[in-house]
VMD Tcl script that draws the C-alpha trace (Angstrom):
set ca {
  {60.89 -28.34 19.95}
  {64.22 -30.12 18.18}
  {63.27 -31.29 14.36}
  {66.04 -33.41 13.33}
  {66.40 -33.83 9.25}
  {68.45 -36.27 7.10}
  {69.49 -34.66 4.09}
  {68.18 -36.16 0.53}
  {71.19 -37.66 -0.40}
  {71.73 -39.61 3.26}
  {68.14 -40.92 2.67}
  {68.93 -42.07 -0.71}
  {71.56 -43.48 0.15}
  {70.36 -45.54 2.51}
  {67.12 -46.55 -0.03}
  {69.89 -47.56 -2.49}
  {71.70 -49.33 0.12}
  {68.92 -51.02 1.48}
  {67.97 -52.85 -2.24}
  {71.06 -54.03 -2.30}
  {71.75 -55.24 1.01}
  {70.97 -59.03 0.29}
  {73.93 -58.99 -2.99}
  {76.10 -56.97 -0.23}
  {75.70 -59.86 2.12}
  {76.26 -62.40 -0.38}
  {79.40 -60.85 -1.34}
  {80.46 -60.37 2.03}
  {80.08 -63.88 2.92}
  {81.94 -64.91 -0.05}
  {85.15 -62.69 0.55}
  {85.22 -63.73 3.99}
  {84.87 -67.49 2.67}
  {87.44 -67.69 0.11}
  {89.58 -66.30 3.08}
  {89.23 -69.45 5.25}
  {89.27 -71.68 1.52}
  {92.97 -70.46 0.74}
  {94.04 -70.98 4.59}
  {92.26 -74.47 4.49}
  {93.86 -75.38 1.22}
  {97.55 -74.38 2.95}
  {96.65 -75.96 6.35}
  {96.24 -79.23 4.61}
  {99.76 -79.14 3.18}
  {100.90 -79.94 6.66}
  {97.88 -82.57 8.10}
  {98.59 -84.74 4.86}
  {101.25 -85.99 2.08}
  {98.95 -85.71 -0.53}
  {96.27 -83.10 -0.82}
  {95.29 -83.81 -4.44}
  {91.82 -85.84 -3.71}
  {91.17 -83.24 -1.13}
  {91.39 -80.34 -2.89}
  {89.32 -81.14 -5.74}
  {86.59 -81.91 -3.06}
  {87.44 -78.35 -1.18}
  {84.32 -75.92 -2.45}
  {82.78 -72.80 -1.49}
  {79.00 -72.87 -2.31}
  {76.71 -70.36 -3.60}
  {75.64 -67.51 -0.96}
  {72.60 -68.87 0.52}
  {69.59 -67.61 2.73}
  {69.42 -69.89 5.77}
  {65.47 -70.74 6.61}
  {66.07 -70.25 10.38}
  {67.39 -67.24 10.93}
  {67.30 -65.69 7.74}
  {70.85 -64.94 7.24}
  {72.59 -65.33 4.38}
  {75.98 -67.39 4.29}
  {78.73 -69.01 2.59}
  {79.92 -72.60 3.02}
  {83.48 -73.76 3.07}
  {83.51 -77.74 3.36}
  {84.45 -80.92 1.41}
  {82.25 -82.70 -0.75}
  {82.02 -85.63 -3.29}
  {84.40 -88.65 -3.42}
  {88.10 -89.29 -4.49}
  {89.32 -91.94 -6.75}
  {88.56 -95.06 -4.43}
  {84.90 -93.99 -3.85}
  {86.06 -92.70 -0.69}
  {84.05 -89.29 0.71}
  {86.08 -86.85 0.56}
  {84.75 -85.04 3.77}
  {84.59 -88.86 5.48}
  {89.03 -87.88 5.05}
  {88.57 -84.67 6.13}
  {86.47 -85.22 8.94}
  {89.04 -88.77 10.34}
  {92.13 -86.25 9.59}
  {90.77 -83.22 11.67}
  {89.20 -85.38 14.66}
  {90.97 -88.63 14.72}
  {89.29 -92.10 14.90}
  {88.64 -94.50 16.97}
  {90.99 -96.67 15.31}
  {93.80 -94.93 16.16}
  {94.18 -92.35 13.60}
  {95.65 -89.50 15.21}
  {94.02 -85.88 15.06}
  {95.79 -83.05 13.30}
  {93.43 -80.48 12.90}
  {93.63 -78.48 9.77}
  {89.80 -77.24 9.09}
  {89.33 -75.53 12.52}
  {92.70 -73.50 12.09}
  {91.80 -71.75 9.01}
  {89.22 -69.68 11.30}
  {91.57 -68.45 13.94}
  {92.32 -65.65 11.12}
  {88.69 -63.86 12.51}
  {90.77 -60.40 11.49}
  {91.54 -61.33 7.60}
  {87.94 -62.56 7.63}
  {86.70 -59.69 9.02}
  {88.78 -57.11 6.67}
  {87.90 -58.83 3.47}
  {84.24 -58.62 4.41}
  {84.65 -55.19 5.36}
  {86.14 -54.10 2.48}
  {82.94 -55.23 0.30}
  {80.66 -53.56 2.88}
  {82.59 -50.07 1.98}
  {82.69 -50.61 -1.75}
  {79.22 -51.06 -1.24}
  {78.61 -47.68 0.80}
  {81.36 -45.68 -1.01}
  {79.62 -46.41 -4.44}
  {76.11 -44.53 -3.12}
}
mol new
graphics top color blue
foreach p $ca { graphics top sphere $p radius 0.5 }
foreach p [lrange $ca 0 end-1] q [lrange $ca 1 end] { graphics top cylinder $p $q radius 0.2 }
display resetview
């Protein structure tokens, strides 16, 4: 017969790795979030003259476990109001799309995840902190 044996340290390893798995998610959400947040926060530069009221409405939220699928992610997104009790994502959302009303569409949110590579690498690079530190 074949017996095939991890060694000890492989097997703790992966023990050690295995409680920590849900703060290794987190922070690999996170990097790969505050990728897309800095290339949102430049897109914008060029979809509108001022960003100000945007970008104090421009958040990444806690890590998070989602109830369907029970994965754990990281939002990038616009929230609250500016200083005419406008939403702020209500801008966002006429800016990136259009509107009916004529407002033309000049897409700034969508663009920031075309950089699937950066995103990838920064989460990456959490994983193997994560693996080399075992």
């Amino acid at each position: 017969g074949f017996n095939a044996e991890l060694p000890n340290e492989l097997i703790k390893s992966f023990q050690k790795l295995e409680a920590n798995t849900d703060e290794m998610l987190s922070e690999m959400t996170k990097a790969g979030a505050e990728v897309v947040y800095k290339q949102v926060k430049s897109n914008m530069k060029s979809s509108f003259k001022s960003t100000e009221s945007l970008e104090k409405g421009l958040k990444i939220t806690k890590s998070y476990r989602t109830p369907s699928d029970d994965g754990i992610n990281t939002k990038v997104g616009f929230y609250g109001y500016d200083e005419d009790r406008t939403p702020i994502p209500l801008k966002a959302l006429a800016r990136e799309y259009g509107t009916s009303r004529g407002e033309k569409k000049k897409p700034f949110f969508r663009k920031a995840f075309r950089q699937e590579s950066a995103i990838t690498n920064a989460m990456m690079k959490v994983q193997e902190k994560y693996i080399k530190n075992e």
